[in-house]
N, C-alpha and C positions, 0 to 999 in steps of 0.2 A: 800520558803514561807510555814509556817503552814496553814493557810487557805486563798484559792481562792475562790473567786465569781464569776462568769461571767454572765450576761445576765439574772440574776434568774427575775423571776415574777411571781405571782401569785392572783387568781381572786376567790373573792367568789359571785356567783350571777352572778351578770352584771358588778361587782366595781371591778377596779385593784387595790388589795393591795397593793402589790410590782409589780415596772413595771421596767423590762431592770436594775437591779442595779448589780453592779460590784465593787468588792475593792477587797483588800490584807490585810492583815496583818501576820508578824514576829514574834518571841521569841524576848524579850526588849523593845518591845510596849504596852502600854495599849489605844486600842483605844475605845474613845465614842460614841457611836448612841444616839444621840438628833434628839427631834422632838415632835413635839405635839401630842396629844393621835390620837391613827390613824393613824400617819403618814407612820407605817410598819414596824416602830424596832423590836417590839415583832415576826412578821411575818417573819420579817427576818431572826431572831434567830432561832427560832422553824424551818425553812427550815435547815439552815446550821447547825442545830445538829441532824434532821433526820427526828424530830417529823411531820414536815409539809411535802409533795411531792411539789416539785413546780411544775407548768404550763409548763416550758420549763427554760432551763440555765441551768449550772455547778455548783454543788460548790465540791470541794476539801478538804480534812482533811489530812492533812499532807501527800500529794499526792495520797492519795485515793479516787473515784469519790463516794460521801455515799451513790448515790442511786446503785451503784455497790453491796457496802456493808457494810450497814448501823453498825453493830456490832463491826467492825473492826474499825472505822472513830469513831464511838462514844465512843469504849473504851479511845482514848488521849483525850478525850472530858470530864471535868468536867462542868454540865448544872447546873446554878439556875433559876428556871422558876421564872416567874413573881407570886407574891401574890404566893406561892409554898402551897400546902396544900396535906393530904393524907396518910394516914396511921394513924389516930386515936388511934388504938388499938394499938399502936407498944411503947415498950420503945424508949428511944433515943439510947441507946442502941444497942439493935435490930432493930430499924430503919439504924443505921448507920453499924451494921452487914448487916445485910441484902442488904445494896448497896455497900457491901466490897463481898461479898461473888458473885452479882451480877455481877461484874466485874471478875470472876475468883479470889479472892485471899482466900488465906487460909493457915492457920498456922500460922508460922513467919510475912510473907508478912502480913495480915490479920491485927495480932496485931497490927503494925507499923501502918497502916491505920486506925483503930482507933481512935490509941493514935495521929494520926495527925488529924482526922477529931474533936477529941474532943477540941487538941487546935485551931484549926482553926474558930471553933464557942464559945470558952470559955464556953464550955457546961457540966463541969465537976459539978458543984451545982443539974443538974438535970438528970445525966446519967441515973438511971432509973426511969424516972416519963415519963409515956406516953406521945406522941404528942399531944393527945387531950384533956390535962387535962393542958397546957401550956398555955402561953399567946402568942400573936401574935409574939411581937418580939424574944419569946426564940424557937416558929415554926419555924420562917427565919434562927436563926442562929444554928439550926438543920440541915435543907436542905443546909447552908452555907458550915457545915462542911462532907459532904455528897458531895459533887461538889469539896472538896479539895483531900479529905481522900484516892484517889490512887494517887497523886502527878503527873497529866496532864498535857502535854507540852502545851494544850488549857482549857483556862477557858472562859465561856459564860454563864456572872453574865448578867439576865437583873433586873435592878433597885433592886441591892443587899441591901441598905441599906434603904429597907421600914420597916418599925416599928422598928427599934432598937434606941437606946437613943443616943444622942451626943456622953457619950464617946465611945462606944460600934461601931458607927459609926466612929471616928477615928481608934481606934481600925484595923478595916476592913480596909478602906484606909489604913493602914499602911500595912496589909498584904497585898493588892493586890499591892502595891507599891512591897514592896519584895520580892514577887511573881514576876512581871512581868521581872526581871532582865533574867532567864531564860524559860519563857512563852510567848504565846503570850497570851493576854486579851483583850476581847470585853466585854463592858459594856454599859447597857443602864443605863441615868439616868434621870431623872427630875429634878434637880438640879445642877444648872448650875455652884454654888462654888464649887461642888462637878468635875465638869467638868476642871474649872478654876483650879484645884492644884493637879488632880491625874491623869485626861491623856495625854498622847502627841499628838494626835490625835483625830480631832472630824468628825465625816460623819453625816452630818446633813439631817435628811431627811423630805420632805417637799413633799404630797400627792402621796406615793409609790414610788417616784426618788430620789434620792440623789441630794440634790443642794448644798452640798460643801461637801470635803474632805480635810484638810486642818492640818497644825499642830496647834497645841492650839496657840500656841505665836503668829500665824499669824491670826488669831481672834479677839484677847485680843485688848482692848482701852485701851486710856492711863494710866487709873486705872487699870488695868489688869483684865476686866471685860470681860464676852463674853456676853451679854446680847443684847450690840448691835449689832453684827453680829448675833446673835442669832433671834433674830428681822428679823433680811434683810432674812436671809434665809431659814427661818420655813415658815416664814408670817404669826410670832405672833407678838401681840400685834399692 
């Protein structure tokens, strides 16, 4: 297994974010975290790629424990944060140097990563125009290609396809589609046809526990819709 969970939880205040949740996931998976705002996907994330410490659990990055050694576990880790913002002053360019070089690459190695982070956000129209002179959706598919651009046996997209346009949105789906043939992929999303055709797997989380793990086709109704399991197990709507 590329990434382990075990037992993580975490509390801010008096509130348990994430309480006791545990899963898996493989290279040839793309699995979804649903759940209503709040429910601990984001929280989740940010733990298993370093950024948060949990309260107490495990997590593992391709058999490494990350609070052992968060550097190591987060280099096969390609992150898009949520709403991702930061580095204004930076071309996309040097923004996307900058998180190549960050990673140890340089020279050859370097270039390649580039030129994969450039296709991977279809960022070549605005290679040198700052981040902060962008629009919303060309920030995202900045940091898009930024999270691909050293070729990570882990990607941990949360809600990758906010502000970008339909096609730009398939687009993506289509890479993380083949991407995941040799990755494994965790994606949050808020859009459940987005859930319904790109992953195989949904962990749905409902007030910091996980109330289903499940594969999508075991979901789906007879329209091939999750909306109603989605319903029984968020406790939306």
């Amino acid at each position: 297994m590329l990434v382990e969970v075990d037992n993580l939880a975490k509390r801010f205040g008096g509130k348990a974010a994430v309480d006791d949740v545990s899963f898996a996931a493989s290279a040839g998976e793309i699995v979804g975290l649903l759940g209503a705002n709040g429910a601990g996907k984001s929280t989740t994330m940010r733990m298993l790629v370093g950024y948060l410490r949990p309260d107490s659990g495990t997590v593992r990055i391709a058999g490494l424990r990350i609070e052992d050694g968060p550097a190591l576990a987060q280099a096969v880790i390609g992150y898009l944060p949520e709403s991702a913002t930061g580095f204004p002053e930076l071309t996309v360019r040097e923004f996307l140097t900058f998180a190549a070089e960050a990673r140890g690459l340089r020279g050859s190695a370097r270039r390649v990563a580039l030129e994969r982070g450039v296709h991977a956000g279809d960022l070549a129209a605005v290679y040198g125009e700052t981040l902060g002179s962008l629009s919303q959706g060309w920030r995202q598919r900045a940091w898009i290609g930024q999270a691909f651009l050293h070729d990570p046996p882990i990607l941990v997209l949360d809600e990758p396809t906010t502000a970008l346009d339909p096609g730009q949105k398939q687009r993506l789906r289509t890479l993380i589609r083949d991407a995941s043939s040799t990755k494994a992929v965790l994606i949050s999303t808020h859009i459940l046809e987005e859930a319904e055709t790109l992953c195989d797997r949904a962990i749905v989380f409902r007030e910091g526990r996980i109330s289903a793990d499940k594969p999508v086709t075991e979901l789906l109704d007879d329209r091939g819709r999750l909306t109603h399991a989605y319903q029984a197990y968020a406790g939306s709507g």
